[in-house]
N, C-alpha and C positions, 0 to 999 in steps of 0.2 A: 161122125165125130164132131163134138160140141169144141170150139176155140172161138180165143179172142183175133176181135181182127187186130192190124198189125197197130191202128193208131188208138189201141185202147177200150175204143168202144163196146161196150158189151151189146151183146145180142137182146132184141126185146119181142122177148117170147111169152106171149099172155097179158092179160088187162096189165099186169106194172109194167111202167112205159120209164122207172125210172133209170137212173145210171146205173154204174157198177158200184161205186163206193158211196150210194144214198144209203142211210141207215132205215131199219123197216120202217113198217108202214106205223106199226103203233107206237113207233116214237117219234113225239113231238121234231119236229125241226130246230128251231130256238131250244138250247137245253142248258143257256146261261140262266144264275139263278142271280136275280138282283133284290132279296127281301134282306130283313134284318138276319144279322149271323147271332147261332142262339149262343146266351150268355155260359161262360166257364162256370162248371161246377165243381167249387171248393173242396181240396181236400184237407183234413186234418192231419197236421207232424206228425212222426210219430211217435207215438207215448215210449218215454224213459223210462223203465221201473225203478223207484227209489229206495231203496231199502231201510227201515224203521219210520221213523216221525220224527221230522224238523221241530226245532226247539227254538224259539224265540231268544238274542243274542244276552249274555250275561255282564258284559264289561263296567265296571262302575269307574267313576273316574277320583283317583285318587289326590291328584293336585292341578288346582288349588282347592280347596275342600268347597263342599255347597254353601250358600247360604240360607238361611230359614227358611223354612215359607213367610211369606207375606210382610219380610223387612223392607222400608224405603230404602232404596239405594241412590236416591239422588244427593246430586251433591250442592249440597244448599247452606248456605251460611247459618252459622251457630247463629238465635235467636236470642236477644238481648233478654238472659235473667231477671225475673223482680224477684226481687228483697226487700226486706222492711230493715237490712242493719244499717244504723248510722256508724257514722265516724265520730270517734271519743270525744267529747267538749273539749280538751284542749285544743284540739286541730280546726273546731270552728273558731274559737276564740278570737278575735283580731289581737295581734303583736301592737302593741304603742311603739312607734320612732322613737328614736333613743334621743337622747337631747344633743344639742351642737352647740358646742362653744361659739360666741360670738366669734367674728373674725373681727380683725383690728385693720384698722382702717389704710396702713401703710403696709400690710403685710400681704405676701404674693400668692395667690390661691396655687399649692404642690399641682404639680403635673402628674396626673392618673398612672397610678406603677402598669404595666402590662401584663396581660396576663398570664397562664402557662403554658398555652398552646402558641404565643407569639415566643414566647420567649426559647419555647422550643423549635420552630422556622427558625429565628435568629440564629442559633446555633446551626442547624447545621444546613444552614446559609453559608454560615462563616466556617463551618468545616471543609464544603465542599468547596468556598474558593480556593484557603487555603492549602489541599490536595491538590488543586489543579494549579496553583504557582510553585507546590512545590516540586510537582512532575515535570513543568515547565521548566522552572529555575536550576534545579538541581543541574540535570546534564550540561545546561550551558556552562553553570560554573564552574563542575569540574572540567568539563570543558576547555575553557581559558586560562584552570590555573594550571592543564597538563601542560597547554600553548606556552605561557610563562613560563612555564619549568623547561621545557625545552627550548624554545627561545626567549631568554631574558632580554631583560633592556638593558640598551650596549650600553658598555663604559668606551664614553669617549676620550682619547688622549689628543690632545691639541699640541700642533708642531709650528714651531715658527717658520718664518722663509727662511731658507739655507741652510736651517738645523736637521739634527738627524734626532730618530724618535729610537728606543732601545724597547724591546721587548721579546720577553724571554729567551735570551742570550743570543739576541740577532737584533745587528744593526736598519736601520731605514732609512731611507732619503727618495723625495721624488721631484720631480722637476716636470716643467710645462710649456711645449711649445705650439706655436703654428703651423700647420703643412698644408699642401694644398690637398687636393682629392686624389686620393689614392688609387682610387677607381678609372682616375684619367678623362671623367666626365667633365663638361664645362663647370665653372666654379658657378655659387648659385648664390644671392644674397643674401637667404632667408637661413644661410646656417653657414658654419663653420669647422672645417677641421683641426684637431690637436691632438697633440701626439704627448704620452706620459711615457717619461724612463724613469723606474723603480731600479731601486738597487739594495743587495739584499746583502749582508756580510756576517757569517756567522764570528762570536768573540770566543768560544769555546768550544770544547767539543758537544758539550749539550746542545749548542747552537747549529750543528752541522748536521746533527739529527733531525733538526727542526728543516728542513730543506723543502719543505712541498710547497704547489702554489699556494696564491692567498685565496683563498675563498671568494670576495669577493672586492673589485674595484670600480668605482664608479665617481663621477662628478656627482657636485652639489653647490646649490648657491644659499645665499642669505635667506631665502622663501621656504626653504625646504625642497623644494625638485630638485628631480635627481635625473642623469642621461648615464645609461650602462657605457662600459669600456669594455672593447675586446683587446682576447693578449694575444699580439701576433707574432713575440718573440720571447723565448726564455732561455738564456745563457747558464740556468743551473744547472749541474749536473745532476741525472736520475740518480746515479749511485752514492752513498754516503760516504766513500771510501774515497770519492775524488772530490769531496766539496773541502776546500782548503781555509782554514782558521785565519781571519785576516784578510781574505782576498774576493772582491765588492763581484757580485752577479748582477747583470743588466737582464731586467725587464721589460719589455715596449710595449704598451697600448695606445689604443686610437678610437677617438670617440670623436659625437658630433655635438655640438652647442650653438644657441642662437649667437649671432654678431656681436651683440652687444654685451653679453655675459662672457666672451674670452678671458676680459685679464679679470673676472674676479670670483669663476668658477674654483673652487675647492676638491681636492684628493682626497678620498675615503678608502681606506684599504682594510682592507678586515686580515689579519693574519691566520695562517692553517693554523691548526691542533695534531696534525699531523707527525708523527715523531718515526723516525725509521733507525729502530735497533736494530743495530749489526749481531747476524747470527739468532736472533729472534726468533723463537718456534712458532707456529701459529696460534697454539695455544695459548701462549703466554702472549700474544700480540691483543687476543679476543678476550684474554682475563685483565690486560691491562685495559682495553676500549672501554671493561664496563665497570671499571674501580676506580678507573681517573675522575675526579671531582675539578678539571678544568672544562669549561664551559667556549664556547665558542659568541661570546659577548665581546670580545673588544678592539676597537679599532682606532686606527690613527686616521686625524683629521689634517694636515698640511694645507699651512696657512697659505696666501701669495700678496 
C-alpha cells in the first residue's frame, strides 16, 4: 500500500526527486508572462438596415426673403452726387440794401421789437406765474373771507363808569375791584387780583329768553392786551321760566393783571346769541340757529 506520510511529504520513488505539488517536468517553473499584452481587435457596430435612400433636406427659408447674389450690403454713407444744375440767376444775384433814411440828430435810435420765439417764453412765463398765484391765492382768500364771515369785526359799544349798557332787551353794568389771592398763596408783586361783578337784567320777556352766559369776558388796557377772566359765580337761573323781568343777576369773575394797570384795565364782555324758547321743538330750535342773520360781533366796552 502506496500513502502519504502524515506531514505531507510524498514519497520519492525514481529519478524525480521532486515534491508532491511541483508541476512536471516539461513545464517551465517561472510561468509568469511579463512581454507586451497583444493589442484589441476592433470590432464593427452593427449595421442598421435603412430602408429606401436618404434625400438631402428641402426647407427654403421664407422670411425675410434672400438677397441677390452679389449685392453690397454694407452700410456706407450715400456718396455726394455730381451735377452740373445751377441755381436760377435770380438766387445768385446779390439783393442791393435798401436805403435808410438818415437819422436826425436829436432823435432816439427805437429799441429792437423781440422776436417770436421771446415773445412766446414771455407768455407763458406769465401764464405759468400767474397759475401758480392763482392756486396759491385763491384758497387763502376764500379762506379769510369764510374767517370774516364767521367771525366779523366786533362792533364795539363804549360804556361810561357807572352807566348801564342796553342790548337786545337786557340790561348791563359791571364793576371792578381788588381781592387778594384766592388761592390763599402769599401775595406776589408782579401781579394782581380783581374781582368783576356783571349784572344782567332782562327789560322784557324777549330779554328773559336771552339768559345764557356771555361768550366771552376779559380785561384790556390802552395797548391792546388782553388777560382772560374766569366766571366762578352765576346767579342766573338755567330755566326761563324763573328769570324775572326787572330783577338784576350777579355775575363774578376773577382775573390777574400787572400792578400797575389795576385802576385802568377795561371790561369786555361779548353777549350770548343764545335765546331759549319756551316749548321750542328741536326742530324749530335748528331751523331757527340757521336763519337767524344775528351775528355774534358785539360787545360792550366799560369804561373806569
Amino acid at each position: 500500500m502506496t500513502g502519504t506520510p502524515m506531514d505531507g511529504t510524498p514519497p520519492r520513488n525514481g529519478p524525480d526527486a521532486r515534491d508532491w505539488f511541483a508541476p512536471p517536468a516539461e513545464q517551465p517553473s517561472d510561468i509568469t508572462y511579463s512581454g507586451p499584452l497583444p493589442a484589441p481587435i476592433p470590432t464593427a457596430p452593427p449595421s442598421v438596415p435603412i430602408p429606401g435612400t436618404l434625400k438631402p433636406p428641402t426647407d427654403l427659408r421664407v422670411w425675410p426673403p434672400l438677397e441677390p447674389e452679389g449685392e453690397d450690403r454694407s452700410t456706407q454713407p450715400f456718396p455726394a452726387l455730381r451735377t452740373n444744375r445751377q441755381p436760377p440767376p435770380a438766387a445768385l444775384a446779390p439783393v442791393p440794401p435798401s436805403p435808410e433814411p438818415p437819422a436826425e440828430p436829436s432823435a432816439e435810435v427805437p429799441a429792437e421789437e423781440p422776436t417770436a420765439p421771446k415773445r412766446r417764453t414771455g407768455l407763458l412765463l406769465g401764464g405759468t406765474v400767474l397759475s401758480v398765484v392763482l392756486a396759491v391765492g385763491a384758497p387763502t382768500v376764500f379762506g379769510y373771507q369764510a374767517y370774516k364771515y364767521g367771525r366779523p369785526d366786533d362792533t364795539v359799544q363804549v360804556v361810561q363808569p357807572g352807566q348801564a349798557a342796553v342790548w337786545q332787551h337786557v340790561s348791563w353794568r359791571a364793576t371792578v375791584e381788588k381781592i387778594k389771592d384766592p388761592t390763599g398763596k402769599p401775595e406776589r408783586s408782579d401781579r394782581q387780583w380783581l374781582k368783576v361783578v356783571a349784572t344782567r337784567t332782562a327789560l322784557d320777556a324777549e330779554g328773559a329768553i336771552r339768559h345764557g352766559e356771555p361768550a366771552e369776558v376779559r380785561f384790556t388796557d390802552r395797548a391792546g392786551r388782553t388777560w382772560q377772566l374766569e366766571m366762578v359765580n352765576n346767579e342766573t337761573p338755567p330755566d326761563v321760566k324763573d328769570n324775572k323781568i326787572g330783577t338784576p343777576y350777579r355775575l363774578e369773575m376773577m382775573g390777574v393783571v400787572p400792578p400797575s394797570l389795576t385802576g385802568e384795565v377795561e371790561v369786555v364782555l361779548r353777549p350770548s346769541t343764545y335765546r331759549d324758547v319756551p316749548d321750542q321743538s328741536a326742530e324749530d330750535f335748528v331751523k331757527a340757529a340757521f336763519t337767524s342773520q344775528e351775528k355774534n360781533d358785539h360787545v360792550l366796552r366799560f369804561r373806569r
